[in-house]
C-alpha positions as a printed Julia matrix, in Angstrom:
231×3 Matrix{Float64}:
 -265.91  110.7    97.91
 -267.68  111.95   95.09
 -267.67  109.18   92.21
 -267.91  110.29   88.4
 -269.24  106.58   87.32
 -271.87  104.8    86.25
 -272.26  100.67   85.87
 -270.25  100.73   82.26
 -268.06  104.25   82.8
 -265.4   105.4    85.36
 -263.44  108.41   85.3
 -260.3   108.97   87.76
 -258.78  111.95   88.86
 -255.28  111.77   88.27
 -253.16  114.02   89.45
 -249.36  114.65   86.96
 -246.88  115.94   88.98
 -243.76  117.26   86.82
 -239.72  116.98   88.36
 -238.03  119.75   86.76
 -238.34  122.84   87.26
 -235.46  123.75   85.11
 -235.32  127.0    83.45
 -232.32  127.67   81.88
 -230.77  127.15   78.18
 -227.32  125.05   78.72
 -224.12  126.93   77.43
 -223.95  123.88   75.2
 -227.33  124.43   73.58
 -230.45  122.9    73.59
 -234.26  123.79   75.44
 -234.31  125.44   78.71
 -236.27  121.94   79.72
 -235.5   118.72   78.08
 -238.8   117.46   79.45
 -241.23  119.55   77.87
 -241.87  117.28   74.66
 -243.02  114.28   77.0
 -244.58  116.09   79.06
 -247.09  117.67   76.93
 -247.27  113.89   75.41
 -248.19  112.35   78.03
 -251.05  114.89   78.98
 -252.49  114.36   75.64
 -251.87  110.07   75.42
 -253.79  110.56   79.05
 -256.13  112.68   78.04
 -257.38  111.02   74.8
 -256.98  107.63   76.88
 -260.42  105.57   76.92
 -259.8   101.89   78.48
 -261.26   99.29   79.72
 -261.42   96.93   82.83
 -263.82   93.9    84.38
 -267.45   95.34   84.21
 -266.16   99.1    82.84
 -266.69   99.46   79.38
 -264.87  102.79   79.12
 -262.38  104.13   81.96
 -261.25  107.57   81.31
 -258.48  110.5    83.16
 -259.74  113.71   84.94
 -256.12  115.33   84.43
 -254.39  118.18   86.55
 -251.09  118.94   86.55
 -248.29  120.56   88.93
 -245.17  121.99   86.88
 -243.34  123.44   89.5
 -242.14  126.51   87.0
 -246.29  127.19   87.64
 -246.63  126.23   91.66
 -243.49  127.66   93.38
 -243.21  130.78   90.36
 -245.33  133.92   91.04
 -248.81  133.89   92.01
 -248.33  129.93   92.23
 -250.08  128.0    94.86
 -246.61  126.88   96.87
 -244.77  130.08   95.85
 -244.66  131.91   99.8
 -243.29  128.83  100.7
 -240.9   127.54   98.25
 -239.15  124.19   97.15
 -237.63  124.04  100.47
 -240.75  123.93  102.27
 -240.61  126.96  104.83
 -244.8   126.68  105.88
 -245.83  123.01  105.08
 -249.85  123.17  104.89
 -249.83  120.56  107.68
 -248.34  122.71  109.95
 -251.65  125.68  109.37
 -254.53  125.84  111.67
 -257.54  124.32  109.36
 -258.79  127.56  107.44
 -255.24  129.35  107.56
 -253.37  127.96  104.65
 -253.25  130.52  101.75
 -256.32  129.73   99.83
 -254.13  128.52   96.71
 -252.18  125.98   98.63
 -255.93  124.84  100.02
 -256.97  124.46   96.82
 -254.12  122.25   95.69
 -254.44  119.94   99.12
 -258.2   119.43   97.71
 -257.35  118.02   94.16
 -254.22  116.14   95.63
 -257.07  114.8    98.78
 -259.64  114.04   96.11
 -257.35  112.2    93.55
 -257.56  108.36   92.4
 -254.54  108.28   91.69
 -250.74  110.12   90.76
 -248.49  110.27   87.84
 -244.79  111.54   88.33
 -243.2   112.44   85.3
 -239.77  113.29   86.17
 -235.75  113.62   85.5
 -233.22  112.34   87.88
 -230.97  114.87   89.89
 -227.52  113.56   91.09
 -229.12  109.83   90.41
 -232.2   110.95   93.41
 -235.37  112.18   93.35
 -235.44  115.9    92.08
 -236.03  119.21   94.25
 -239.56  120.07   92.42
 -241.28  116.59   93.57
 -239.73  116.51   97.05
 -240.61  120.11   97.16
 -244.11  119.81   96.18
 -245.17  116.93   97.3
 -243.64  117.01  100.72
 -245.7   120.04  101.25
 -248.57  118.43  101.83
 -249.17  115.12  104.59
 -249.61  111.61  103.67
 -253.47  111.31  104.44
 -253.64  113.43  101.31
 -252.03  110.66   99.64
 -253.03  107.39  101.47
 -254.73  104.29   99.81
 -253.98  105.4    96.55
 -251.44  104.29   94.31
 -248.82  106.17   92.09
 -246.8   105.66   88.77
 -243.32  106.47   87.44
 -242.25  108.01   84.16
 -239.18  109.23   83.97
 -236.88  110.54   81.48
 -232.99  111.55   81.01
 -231.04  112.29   77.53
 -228.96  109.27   78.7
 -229.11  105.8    77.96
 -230.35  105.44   81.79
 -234.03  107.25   81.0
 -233.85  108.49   84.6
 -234.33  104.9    86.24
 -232.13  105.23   89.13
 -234.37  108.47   90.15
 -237.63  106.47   89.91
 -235.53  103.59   92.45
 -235.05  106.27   94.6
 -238.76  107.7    94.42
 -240.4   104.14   95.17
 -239.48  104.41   99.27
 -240.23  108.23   99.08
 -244.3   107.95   97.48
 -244.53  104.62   99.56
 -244.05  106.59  102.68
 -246.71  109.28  101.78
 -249.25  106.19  101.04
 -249.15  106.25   97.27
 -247.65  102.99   96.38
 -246.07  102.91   93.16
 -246.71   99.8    90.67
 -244.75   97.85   89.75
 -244.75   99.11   85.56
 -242.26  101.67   85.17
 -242.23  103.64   81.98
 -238.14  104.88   81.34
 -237.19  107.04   78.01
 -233.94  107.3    77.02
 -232.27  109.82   74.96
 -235.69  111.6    74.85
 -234.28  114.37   72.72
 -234.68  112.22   70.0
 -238.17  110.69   70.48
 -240.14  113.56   70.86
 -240.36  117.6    69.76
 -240.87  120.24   72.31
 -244.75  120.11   71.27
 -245.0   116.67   72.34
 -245.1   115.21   68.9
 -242.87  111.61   68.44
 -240.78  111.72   66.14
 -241.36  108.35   65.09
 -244.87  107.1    65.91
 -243.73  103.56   66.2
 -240.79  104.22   68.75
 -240.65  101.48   71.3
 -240.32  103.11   73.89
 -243.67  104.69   73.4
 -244.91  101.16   74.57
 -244.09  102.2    77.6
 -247.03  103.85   78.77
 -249.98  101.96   78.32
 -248.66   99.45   80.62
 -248.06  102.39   83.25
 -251.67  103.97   82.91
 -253.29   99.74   82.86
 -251.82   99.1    86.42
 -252.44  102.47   87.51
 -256.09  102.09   86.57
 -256.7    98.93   87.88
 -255.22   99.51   91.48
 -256.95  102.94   91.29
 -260.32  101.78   90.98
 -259.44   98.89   93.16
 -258.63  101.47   96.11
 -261.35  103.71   95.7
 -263.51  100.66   95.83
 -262.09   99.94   98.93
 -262.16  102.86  100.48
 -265.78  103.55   99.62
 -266.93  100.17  101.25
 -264.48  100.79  104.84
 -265.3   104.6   104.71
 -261.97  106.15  104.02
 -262.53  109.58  102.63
């Protein structure tokens, strides 16, 4: 596994996978996706994101990110097979998978760790993250861990859909911690461009606590898997 570190720096690659893949204005008004203002926060809260832990001086994010609109729309990497998974790149011969979906089995093989920003569906884990994460087999995922961040224009902030993703990114090997960051009524916390409203919203506490366990079993597993081998 190549490692981007020296004694005093360590940067992950964490992979963002988004749950909606909504794309449609409500009769009732609104944006075609309610989840485009955090989104777009959280890439730049990630990517501005310098931290520190034990011996590391300055821990930093390698960011890519899955919006399903992108992967299963046209010329996306999961797009021939769809949401409902018709050719899982498991199931190809080694060297037979379209070259996109490859490419996306590489970065999600080569990650430190995952973020899944997401609504709830129906109180469950949405179609998009089933969809594209299901595409692709647990050894992709294994011995690294995960974290939730969900959202909902409820009081709820989408909790009940990260209860139901714990079992579902514990069976693929990505363990969730334990931090879960849940924003309610997110309409009114941030703008469509990812600016807060209010700077010193609470909920906005939310995330560092997230991204500090994430970080510290991330660099904890890669440790590990370094000194037994695993690639």
């Amino acid at each position: 596994m190549e490692q981007k570190a020296t004694a005093n720096r360590r940067t992950l690659k964490t992979v963002l996978f988004m749950g909606s893949a909504r794309d449609i204005t409500p009769p009732w008004g609104g944006t075609s996706r309610t989840g485009d203002g955090i989104l777009e926060w959280v890439k730049k809260e990630i990517s501005k994101r310098s931290s520190s832990l034990g011996g590391i001086k300055e821990i930093t994010h390698e960011l890519t990110v899955y919006d399903p609109i992108e992967v299963f729309g046209e010329g996306g990497a999961l797009q021939s097979s769809g949401a409902e998974i018709r050719t899982p790149h498991f199931f190809f011969k080694p060297g037979d998978a379209p070259s996109d979906m490859d490419a996306m089995a590489q970065k999600i093989n080569e990650a430190d760790c995952y973020l899944v920003l997401t609504p709830e569906y129906n109180h469950s884990v949405t179609p998009a993250i089933s969809g594209m994460m299901g595409h692709f087999g647990g050894s992709k995922y294994a011995f690294k861990p995960s974290g939730l961040i969900t959202y909902s224009v409820s009081p709820y902030g989408g909790a009940r859909g990260a209860v139901a993703l714990r079992p579902f990114l514990s069976e693929l090997g990505c363990l969730p911690v334990s931090a879960m960051a849940c924003f309610s009524m997110v309409g009114d916390i941030f703008e469509q461009d990812g600016t807060p409203k209010d700077e010193n919203h609470r909920q906005l506490k939310q995330l560092d606590k997230v991204l500090t366990q994430l970080e510290w079993y991330a660099i904890a597993c890669s440790n590990q898997r370094d000194a037994s081998g695993v690639p």
